[in-house]
C-alpha positions in Angstrom: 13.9 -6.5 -15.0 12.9 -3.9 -17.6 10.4 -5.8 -19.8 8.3 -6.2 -16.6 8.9 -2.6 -15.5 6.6 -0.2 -17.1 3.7 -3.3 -16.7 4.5 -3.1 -12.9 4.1 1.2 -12.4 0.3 0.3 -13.1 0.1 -0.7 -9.7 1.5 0.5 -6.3 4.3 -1.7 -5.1 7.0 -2.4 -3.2 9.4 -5.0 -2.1 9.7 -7.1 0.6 11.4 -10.8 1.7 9.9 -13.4 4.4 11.3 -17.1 4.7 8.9 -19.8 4.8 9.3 -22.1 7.1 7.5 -25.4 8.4 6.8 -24.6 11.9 3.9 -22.7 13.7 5.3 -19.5 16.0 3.4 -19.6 19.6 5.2 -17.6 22.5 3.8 -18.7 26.2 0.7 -17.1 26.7 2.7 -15.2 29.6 4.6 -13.4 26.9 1.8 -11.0 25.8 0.4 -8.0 27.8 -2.8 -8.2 29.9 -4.7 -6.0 27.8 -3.9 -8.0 24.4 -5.5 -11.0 26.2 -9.4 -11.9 25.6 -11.8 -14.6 27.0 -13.5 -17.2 24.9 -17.1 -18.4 26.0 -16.3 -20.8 29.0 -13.9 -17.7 30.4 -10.6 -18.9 29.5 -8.3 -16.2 28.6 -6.2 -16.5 25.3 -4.3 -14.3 22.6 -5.3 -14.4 19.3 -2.1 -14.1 16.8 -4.0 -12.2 13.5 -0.8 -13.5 11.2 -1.3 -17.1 11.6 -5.5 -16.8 12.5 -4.7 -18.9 16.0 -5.1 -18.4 19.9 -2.8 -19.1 22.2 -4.1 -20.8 25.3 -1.9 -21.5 29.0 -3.3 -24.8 29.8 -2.2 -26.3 32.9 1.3 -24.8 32.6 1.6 -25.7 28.6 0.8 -23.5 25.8 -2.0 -25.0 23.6 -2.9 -23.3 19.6 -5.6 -23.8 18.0 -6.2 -22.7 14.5 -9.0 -21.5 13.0 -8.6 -23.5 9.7 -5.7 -25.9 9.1 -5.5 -27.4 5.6 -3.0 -30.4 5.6 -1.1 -30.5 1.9 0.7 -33.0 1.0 4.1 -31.4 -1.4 4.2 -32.4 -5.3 5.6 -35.7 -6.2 9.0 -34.5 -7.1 10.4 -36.7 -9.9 14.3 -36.1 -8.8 16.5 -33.8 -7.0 16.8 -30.9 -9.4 13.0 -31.1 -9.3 12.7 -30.6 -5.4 15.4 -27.9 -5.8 13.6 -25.9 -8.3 10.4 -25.9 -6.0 12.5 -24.4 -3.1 13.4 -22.0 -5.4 10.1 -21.0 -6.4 9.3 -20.6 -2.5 12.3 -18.0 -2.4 10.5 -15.8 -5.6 7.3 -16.3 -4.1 8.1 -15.0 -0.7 9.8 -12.2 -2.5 7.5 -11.4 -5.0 4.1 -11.8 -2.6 4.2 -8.1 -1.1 4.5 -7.0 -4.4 1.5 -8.8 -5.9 -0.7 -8.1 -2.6 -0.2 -4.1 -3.4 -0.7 -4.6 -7.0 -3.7 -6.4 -6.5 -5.3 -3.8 -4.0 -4.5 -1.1 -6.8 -5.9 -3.0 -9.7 -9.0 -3.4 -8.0 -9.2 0.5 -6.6 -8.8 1.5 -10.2 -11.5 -0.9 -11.6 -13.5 0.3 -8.6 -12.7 4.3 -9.7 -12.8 3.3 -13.8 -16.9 2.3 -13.7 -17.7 6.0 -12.4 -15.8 7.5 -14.8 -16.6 8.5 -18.8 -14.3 6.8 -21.0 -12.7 10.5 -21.2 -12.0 10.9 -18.2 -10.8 7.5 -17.4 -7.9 8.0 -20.1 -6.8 11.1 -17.8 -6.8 9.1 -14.8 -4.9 6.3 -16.2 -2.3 8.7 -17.6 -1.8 10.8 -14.2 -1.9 7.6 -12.2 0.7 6.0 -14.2 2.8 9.0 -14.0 2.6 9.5 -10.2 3.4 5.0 -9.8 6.3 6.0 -11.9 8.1 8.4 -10.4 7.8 6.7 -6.5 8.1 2.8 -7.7 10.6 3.2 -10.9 14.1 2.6 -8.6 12.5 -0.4 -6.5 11.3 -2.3 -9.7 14.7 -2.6 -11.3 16.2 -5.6 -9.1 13.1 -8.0 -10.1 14.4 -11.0 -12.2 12.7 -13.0 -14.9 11.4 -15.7 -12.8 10.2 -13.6 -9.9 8.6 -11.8 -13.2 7.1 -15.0 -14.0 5.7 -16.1 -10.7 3.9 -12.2 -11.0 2.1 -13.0 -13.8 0.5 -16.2 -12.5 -0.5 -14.8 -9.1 -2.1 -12.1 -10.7 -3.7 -14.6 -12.9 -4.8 -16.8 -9.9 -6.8 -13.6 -8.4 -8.3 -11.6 -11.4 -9.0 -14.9 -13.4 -7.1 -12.5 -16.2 -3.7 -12.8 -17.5 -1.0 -10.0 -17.4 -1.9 -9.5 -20.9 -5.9 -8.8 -20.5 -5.0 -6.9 -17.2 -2.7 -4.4 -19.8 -5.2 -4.5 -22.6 -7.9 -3.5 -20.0 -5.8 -1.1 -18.5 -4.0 0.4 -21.6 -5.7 -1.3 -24.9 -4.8 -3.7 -27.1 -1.6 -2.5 -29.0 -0.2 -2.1 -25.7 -1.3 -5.4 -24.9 0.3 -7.2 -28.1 3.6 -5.3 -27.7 4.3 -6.1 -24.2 3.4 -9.5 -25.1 6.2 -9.2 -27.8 8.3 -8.0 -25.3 8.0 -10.6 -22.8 8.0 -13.4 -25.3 11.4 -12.0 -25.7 12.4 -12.5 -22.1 10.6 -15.9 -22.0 7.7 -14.7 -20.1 4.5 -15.3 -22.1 1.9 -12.7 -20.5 -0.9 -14.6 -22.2 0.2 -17.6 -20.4 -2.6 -18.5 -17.6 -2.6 -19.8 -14.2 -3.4 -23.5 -14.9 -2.1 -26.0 -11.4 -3.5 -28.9 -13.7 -1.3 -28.6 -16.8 1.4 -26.6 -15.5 3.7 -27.8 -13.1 5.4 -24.7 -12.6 1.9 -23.0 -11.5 1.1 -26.6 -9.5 4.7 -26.2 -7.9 3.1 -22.5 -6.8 -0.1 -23.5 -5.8 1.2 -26.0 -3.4 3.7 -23.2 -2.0 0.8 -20.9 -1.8 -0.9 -23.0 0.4 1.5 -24.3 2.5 2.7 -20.9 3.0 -1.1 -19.4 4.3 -1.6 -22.6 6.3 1.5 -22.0 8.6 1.0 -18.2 8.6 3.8 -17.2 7.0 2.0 -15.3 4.1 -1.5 -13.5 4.2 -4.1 -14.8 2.1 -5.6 -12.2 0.1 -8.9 -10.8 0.3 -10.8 -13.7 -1.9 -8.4 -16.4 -2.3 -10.6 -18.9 -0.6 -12.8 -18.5 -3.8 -10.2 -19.6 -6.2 -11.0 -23.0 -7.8 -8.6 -25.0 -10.2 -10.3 -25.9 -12.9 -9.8 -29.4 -14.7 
């Protein structure tokens, strides 16, 4: 999608796909190697899967997980079929889109990080070499992104900075830059001042729950502060 294009080589991304599914993964403890094996206090030996934040015990011939946090989430009321179908096929963009959010994410907070040592300056020359070198390695693999995978973007962003697409461009580029890729995504039905809000946005509640769901079986990595996140009423 070009609106979201040149917003995108700000950060460092790439693409990726993983299907969600309902069901926890746990091979037989037999499965792994010796040496990937560790003992808990009462010196029962167990494998601890990083993905899904479990171990896998061999207890009397059955294999036993036990998480270390599992949130039980009930799904939105759904008020009809197209409903329900529609939050399946936010789960597809958000599974697509997540890789691509986790990078950005990473890069948007290196650059802060780098931006408060710098002069004002020399943080315009940084910007404008970083921008440059995000361009020419990401340009080709931005180009397949749709509006809505666009869409779901923005509000993940928004869930983690607290900031929408169009403060994180403003901060990042300043504020004519800002209003014009506002313009620009208005255009495309994508409103980049639009923030994440699960209580008057169904769209971002339909996310939130998918989100969720989605860390609890393992199937996507929560990023580094998401447990801090708190909707707001």
């Amino acid at each position: 999608m070009k609106i979201f294009r040149n917003f995108f080589l700000l950060f460092v991304l790439y693409s990726g796909m993983a299907a969600a599914q309902d069901t926890i993964i746990a091979k037989p403890l037999s499965a792994y190697d010796e040496d990937q094996l560790k003992t808990d206090e009462f010196g029962q030996k167990y494998y601890y899967d990083e993905r899904q934040k479990a171990k896998i015990y061999d207890i009397n011939g059955e294999t036993v997980v036990v998480m270390d946090e599992l949130l039980l989430r009930k799904n939105p009321r759904f008020n009809n079929q197209l409903d329900r179908n529609y939050y399946y096929f936010l789960n597809k963009k958000l599974n697509r889109v997540y890789p691509l959010f986790l990078t950005a994410l990473e890069q948007y907070r290196d650059v802060q990080s780098e931006l408060n040592s710098m002069s004002k300056a020399d943080q315009k020359k940084f910007m404008k070499v970083r921008q440059n070198e995000l361009a020419s390695q990401y340009e080709a693999q931005l180009r397949d992104l749709t509006v809505s995978e666009g869409r779901v973007f923005a509000k993940l962003m928004s869930r983690a900075t607290g900031k929408t697409v169009f403060e994180i461009i403003k901060e990042l580029r300043g504020g004519w830059s800002a209003f014009w890729w506002n313009v620009k995504g208005n255009i495309a039905d994508v409103d980049l001042k639009d923030p994440y809000d699960p209580y008057r946005n169904r769209t971002d509640l339909f996310v939130e729950s998918l989100l969720q769901s989605n860390w609890n079986y393992g199937y996507l990595q929560p990023y580094p502060g998401a447990s801090t996140y708190t909707v707001k009423k």
